[in-house]
C-alpha positions as semicolon CSV with decimal commas, in nm:
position;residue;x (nm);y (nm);z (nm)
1;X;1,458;8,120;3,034
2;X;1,115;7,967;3,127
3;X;0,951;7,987;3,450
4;X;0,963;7,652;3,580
5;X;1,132;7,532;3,901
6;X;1,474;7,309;3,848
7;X;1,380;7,092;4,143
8;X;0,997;7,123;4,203
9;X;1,051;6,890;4,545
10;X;1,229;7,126;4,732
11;X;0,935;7,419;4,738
12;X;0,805;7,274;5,031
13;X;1,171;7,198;5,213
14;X;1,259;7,606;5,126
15;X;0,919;7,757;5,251
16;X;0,957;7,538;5,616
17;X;1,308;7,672;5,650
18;X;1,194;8,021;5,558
19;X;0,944;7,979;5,810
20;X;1,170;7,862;6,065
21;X;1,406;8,139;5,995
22;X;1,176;8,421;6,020
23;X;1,010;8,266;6,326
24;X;1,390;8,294;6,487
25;X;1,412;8,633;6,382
26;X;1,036;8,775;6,546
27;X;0,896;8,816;6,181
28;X;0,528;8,740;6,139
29;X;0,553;8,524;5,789
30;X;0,164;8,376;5,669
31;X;0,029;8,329;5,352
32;X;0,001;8,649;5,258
33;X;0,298;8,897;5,380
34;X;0,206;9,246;5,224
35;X;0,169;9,415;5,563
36;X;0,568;9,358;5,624
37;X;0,861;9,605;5,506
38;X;1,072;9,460;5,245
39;X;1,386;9,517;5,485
40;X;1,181;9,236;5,658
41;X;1,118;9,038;5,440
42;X;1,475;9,088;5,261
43;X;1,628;9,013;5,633
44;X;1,465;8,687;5,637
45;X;1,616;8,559;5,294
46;X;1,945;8,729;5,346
47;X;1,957;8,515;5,652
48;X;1,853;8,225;5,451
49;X;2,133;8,270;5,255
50;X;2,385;8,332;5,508
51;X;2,262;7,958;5,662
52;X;2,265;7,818;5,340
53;X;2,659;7,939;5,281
54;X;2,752;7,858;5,578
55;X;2,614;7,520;5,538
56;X;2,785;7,436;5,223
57;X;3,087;7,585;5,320
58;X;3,091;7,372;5,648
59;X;3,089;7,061;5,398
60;X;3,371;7,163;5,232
């Protein structure tokens, strides 16, 4: 499997709503994020996820 994105276009839509999220949750995301724990960082897309579920499943 190669590296490339399947939908180049949504980068920018994912890394707002990443933002978003971990601004809702009190977790300092920048540019560069080594200074945070992974359980913050892994809170931040497992709430991503959870949204994005929920979302879909709303649609349904």
């Amino acid at each position: 499997m190669t590296n490339s994105k399947l939908v180049p276009e949504a980068k920018n839509g994912l890394n707002k709503f990443k933002q978003e999220v971990a601004n809702e949750m009190g977790v300092p995301f920048k540019d560069y994020n080594g200074e945070l724990t992974s359980k913050q960082c892994g809170s931040v897309g497992g709430e991503m996820v959870k949204r994005m579920v929920h979302q879909y499943e709303s649609k349904l």
